[in-house]
DSSP file (Angstrom, degrees, kcal/mol; ACC not computed):
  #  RESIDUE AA STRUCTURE BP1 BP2  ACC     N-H-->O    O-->H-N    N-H-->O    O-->H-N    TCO  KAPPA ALPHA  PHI   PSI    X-CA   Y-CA   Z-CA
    1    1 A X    >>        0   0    0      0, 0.0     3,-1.1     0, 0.0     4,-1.1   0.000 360.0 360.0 360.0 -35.8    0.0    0.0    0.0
    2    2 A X  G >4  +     0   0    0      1,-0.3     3,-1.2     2,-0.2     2,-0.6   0.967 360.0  56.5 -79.5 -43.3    2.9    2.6    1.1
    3    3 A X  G 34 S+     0   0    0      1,-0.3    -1,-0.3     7,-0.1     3,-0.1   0.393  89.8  71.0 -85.3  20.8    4.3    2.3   -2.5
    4    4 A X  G <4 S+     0   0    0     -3,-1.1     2,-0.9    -2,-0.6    -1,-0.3   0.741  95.7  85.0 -85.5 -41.7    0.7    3.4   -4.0
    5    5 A X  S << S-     0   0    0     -3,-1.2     2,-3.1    -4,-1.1    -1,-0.2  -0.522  75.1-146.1 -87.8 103.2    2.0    6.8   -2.5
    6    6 A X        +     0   0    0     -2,-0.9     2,-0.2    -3,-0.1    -1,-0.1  -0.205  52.3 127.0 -68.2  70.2    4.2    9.4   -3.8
    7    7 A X     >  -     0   0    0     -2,-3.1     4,-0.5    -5,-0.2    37,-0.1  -0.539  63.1-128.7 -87.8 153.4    6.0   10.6   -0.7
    8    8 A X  H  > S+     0   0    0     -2,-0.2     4,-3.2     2,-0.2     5,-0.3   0.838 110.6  50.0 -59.9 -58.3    9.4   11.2    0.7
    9    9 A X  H  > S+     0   0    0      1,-0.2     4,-2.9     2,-0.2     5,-0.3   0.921 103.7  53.8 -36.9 -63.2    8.6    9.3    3.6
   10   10 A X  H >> S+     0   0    0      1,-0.2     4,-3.2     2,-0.2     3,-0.5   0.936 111.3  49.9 -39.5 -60.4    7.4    6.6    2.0
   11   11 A X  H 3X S+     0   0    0     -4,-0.5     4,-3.8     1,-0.3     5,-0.3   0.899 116.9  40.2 -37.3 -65.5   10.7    6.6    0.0
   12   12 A X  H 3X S+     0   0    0     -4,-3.2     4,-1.2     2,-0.2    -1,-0.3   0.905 111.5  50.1 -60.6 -36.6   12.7    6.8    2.9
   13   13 A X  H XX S+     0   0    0     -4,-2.9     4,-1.7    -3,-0.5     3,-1.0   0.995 115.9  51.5 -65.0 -47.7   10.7    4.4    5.2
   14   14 A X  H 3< S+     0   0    0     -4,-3.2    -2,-0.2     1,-0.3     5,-0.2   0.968 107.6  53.2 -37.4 -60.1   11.1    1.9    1.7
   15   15 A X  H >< S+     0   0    0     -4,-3.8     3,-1.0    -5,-0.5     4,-0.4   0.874  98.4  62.7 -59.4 -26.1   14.7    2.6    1.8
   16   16 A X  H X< S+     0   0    0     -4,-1.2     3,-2.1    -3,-1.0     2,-0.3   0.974 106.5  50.6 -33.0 -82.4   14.6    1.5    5.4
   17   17 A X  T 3< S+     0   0    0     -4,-1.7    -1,-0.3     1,-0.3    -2,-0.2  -0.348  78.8  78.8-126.2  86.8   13.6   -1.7    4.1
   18   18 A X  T <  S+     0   0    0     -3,-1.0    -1,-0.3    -2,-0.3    -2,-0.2   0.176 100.3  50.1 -70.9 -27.9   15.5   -2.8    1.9
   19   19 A X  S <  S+     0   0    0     -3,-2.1    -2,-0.2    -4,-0.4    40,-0.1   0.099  79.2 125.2 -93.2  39.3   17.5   -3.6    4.2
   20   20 A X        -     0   0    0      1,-0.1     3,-0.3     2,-0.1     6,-0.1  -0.109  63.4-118.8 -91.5 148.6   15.2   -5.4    6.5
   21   21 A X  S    S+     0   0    0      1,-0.2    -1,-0.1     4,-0.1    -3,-0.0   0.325  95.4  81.5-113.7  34.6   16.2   -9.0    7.5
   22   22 A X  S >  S-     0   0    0      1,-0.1     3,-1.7     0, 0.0     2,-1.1  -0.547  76.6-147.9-109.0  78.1   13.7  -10.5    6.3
   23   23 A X  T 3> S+     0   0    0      1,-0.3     4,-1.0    -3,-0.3    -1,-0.1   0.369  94.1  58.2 -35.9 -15.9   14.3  -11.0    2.3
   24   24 A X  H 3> S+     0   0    0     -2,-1.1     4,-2.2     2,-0.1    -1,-0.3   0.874 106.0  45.4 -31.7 -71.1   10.8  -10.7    1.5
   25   25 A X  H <> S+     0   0    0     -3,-1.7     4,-0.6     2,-0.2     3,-0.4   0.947 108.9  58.3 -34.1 -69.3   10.5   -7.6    2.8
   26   26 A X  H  > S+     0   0    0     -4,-0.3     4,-0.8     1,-0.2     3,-0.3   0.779 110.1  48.3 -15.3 -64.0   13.8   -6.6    1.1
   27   27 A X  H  X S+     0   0    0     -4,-1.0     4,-0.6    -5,-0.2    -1,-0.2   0.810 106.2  46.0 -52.8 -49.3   12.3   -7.4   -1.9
   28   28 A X  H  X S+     0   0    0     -4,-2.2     4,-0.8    -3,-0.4    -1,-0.2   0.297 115.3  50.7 -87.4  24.7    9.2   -6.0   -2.1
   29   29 A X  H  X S+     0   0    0     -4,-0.6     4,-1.3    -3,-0.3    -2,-0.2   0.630 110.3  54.8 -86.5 -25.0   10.8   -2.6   -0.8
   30   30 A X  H  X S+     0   0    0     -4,-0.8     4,-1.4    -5,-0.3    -2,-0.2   0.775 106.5  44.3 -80.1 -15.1   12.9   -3.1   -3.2
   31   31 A X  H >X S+     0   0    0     -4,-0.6     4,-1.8     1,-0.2     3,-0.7   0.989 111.0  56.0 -72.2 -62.4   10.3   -3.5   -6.0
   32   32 A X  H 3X S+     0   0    0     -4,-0.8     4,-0.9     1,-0.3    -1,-0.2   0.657 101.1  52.7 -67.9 -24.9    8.5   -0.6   -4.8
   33   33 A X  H 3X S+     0   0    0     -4,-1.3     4,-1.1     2,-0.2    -1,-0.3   0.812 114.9  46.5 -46.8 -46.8   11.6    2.1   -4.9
   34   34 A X  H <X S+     0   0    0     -4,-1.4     4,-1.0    -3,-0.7    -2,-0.2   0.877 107.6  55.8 -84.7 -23.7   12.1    0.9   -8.7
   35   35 A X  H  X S+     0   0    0     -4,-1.8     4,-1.1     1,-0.2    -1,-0.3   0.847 109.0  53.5 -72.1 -21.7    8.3    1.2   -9.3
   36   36 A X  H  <>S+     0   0    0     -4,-0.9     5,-0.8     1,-0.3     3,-0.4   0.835 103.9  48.4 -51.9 -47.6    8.7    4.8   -8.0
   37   37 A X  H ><5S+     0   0    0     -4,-1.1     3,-1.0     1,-0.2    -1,-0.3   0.717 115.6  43.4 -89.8 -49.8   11.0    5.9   -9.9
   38   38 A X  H 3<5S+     0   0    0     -4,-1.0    -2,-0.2     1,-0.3    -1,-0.2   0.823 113.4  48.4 -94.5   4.5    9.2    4.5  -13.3
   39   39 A X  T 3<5S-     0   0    0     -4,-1.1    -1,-0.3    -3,-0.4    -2,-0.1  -0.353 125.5 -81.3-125.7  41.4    5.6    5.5  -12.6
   40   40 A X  T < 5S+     0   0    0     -3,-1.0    -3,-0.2     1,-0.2     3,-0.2   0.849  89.1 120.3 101.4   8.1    6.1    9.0  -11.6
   41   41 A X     >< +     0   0    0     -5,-0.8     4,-1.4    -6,-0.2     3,-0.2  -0.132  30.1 132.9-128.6  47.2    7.1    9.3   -8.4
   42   42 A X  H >>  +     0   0    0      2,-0.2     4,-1.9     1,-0.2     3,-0.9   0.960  67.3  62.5 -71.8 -59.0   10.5   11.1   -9.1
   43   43 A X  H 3> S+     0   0    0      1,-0.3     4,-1.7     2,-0.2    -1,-0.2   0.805 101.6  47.3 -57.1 -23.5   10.0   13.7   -6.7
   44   44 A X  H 34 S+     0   0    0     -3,-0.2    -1,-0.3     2,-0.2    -2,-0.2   0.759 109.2  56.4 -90.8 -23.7    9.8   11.5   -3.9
   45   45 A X  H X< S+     0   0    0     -4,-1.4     3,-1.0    -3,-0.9     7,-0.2   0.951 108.6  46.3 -34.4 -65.6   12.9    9.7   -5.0
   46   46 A X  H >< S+     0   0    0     -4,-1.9     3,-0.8     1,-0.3     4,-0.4   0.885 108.8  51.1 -55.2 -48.9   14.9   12.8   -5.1
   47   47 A X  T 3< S+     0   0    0     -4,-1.7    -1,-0.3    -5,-0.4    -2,-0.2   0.679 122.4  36.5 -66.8  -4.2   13.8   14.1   -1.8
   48   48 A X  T <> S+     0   0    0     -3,-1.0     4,-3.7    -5,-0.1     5,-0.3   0.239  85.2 102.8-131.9   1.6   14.9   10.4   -0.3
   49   49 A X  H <> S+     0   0    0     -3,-0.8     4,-2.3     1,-0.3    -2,-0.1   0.943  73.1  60.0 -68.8 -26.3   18.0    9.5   -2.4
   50   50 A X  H  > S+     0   0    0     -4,-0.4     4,-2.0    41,-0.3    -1,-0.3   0.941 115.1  37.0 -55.9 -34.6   20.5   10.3    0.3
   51   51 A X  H  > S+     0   0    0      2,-0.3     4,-1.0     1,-0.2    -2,-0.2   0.931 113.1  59.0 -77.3 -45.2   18.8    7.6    2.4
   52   52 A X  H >< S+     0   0    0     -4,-3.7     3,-0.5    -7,-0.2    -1,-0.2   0.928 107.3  47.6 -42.6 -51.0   18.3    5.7   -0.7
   53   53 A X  H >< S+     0   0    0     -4,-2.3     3,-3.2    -5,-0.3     4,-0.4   0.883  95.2  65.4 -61.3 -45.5   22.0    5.7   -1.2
   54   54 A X  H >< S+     0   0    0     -4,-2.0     3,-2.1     1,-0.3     4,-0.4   0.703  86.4  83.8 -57.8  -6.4   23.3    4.7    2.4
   55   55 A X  T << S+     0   0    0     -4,-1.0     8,-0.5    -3,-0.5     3,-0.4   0.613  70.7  72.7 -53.6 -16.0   21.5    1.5    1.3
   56   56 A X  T <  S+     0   0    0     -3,-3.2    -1,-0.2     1,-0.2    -2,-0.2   0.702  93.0  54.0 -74.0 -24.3   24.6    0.7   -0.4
   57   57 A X  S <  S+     0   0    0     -3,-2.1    -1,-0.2    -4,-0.4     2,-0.2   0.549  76.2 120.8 -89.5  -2.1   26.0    0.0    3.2
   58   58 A X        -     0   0    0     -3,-0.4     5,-0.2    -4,-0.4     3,-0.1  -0.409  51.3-164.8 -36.3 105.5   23.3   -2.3    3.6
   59   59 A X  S    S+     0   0    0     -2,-0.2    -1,-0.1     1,-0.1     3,-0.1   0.621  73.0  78.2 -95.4  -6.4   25.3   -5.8    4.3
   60   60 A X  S    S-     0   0    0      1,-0.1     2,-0.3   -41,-0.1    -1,-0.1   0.937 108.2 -17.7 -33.9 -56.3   21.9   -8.1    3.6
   61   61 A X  S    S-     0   0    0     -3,-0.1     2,-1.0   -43,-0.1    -1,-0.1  -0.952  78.7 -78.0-146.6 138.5   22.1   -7.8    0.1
   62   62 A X        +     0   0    0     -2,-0.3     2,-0.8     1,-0.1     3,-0.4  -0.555  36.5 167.2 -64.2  71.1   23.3   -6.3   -2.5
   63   63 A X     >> +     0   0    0     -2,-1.0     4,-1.8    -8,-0.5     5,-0.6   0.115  50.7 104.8 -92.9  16.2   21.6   -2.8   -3.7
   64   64 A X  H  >5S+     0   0    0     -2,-0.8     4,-1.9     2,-0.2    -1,-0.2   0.963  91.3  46.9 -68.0 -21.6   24.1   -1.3   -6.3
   65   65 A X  H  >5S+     0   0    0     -3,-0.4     4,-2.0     2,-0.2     5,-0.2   0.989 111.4  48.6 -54.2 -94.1   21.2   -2.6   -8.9
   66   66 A X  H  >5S+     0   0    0      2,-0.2     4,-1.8     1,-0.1    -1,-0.2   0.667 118.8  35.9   5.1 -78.0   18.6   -1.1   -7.0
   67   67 A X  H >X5S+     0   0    0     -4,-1.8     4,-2.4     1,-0.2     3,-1.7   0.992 116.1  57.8 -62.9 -66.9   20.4    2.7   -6.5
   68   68 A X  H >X<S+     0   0    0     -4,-1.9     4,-2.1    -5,-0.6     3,-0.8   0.769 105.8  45.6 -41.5 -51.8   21.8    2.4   -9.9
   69   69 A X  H 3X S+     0   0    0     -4,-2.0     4,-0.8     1,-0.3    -1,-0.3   0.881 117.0  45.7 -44.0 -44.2   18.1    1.9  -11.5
   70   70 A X  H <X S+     0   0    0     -4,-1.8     4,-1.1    -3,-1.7    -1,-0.3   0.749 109.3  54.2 -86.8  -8.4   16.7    4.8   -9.5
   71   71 A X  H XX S+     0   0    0     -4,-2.4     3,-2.6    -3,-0.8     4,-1.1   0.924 107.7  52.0 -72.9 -72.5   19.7    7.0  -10.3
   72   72 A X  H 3X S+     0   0    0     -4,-2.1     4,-0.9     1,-0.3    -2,-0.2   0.582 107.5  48.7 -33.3 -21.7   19.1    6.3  -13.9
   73   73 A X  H 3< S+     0   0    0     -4,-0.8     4,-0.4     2,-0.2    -1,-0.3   0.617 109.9  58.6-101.6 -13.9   15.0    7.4  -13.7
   74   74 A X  H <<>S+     0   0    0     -3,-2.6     5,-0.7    -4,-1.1    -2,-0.2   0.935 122.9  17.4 -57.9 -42.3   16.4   10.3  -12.1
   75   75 A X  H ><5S+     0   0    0     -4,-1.1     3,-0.7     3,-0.1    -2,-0.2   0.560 108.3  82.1 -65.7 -30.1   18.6   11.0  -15.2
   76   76 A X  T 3<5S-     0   0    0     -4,-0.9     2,-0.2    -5,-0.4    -3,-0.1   0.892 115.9  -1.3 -50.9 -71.2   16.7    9.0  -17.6
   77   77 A X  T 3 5S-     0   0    0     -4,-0.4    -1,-0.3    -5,-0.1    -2,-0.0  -0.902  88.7-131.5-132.3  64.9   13.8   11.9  -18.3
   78   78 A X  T < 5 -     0   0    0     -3,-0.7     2,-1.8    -2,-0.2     3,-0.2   0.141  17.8-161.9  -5.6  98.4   14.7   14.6  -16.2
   79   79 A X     >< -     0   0    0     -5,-0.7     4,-1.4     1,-0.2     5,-0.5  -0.729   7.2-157.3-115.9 110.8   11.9   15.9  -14.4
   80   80 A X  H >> S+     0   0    0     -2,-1.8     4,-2.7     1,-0.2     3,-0.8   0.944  87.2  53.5 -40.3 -58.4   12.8   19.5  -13.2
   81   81 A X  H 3> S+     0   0    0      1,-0.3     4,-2.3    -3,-0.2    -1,-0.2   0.892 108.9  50.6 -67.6 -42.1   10.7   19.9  -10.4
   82   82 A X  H 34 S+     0   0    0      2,-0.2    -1,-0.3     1,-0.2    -2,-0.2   0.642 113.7  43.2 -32.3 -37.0   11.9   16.7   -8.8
   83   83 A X  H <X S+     0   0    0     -4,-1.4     4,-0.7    -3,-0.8    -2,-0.2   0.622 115.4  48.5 -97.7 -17.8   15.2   17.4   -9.1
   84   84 A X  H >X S+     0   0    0     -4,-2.7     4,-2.1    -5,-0.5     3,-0.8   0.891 110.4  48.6 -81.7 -40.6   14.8   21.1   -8.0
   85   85 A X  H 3< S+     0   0    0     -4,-2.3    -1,-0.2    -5,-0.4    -2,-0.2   0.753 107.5  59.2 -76.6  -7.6   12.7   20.3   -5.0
   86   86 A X  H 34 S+     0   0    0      2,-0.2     3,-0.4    -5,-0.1    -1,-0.2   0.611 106.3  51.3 -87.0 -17.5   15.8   17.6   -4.4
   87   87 A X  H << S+     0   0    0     -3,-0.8    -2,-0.2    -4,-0.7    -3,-0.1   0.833 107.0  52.3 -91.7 -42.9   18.1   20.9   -4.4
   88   88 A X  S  < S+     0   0    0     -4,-2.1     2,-0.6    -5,-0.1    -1,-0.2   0.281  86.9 112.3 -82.1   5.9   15.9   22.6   -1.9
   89   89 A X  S    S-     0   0    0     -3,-0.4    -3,-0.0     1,-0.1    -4,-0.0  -0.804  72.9-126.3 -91.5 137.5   16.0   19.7    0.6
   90   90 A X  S    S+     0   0    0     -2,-0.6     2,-1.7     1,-0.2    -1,-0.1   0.788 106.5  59.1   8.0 -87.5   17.7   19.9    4.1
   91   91 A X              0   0    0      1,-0.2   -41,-0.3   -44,-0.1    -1,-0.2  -0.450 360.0 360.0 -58.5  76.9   19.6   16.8    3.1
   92   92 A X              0   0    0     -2,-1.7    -1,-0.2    -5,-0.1    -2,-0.1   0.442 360.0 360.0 -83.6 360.0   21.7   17.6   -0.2
């Protein structure tokens, strides 16, 4: 349900778990991050992407896939306002 919603929070709580130690879980956080990213939900990526990235330190699993995909629908198709409202967050 939380990935029906185009949040930062969501994004961040998702990034959460992905590392989660249950590998279901993992997986379908992980599912839902990449669906963000390709349906539209860029802004909430951007706003979340630092947290998205420490995911990399995640020892569960591997996430370079994962980051890499959502760096790439960040670049992919620009979306201005996403990346501008990612310039105006706290966390840079």
């Amino acid at each position: 349900r939380l990935a029906r919603r185009r949040d930062s929070r969501v994004a961040l709580f998702l990034s959460l778990r992905v590392n989660d130690w249950v590998p279901s879980v993992r997986a379908r956080a992980t599912r839902a991050l990449v669906r963000m990213g390709s349906e539209g939900g860029l802004e909430s990526l951007a706003l979340a992407l630092p947290a998205i990235e420490r995911t990399l330190l995640g020892r569960r699993a591997d996430h370079s896939k994962t980051v890499e995909s959502i760096h790439n629908a960040l670049l992919g198709e620009p979306d201005l306002d996403a990346l501008g409202a990612a310039t105006r967050s706290p966390e840079r």
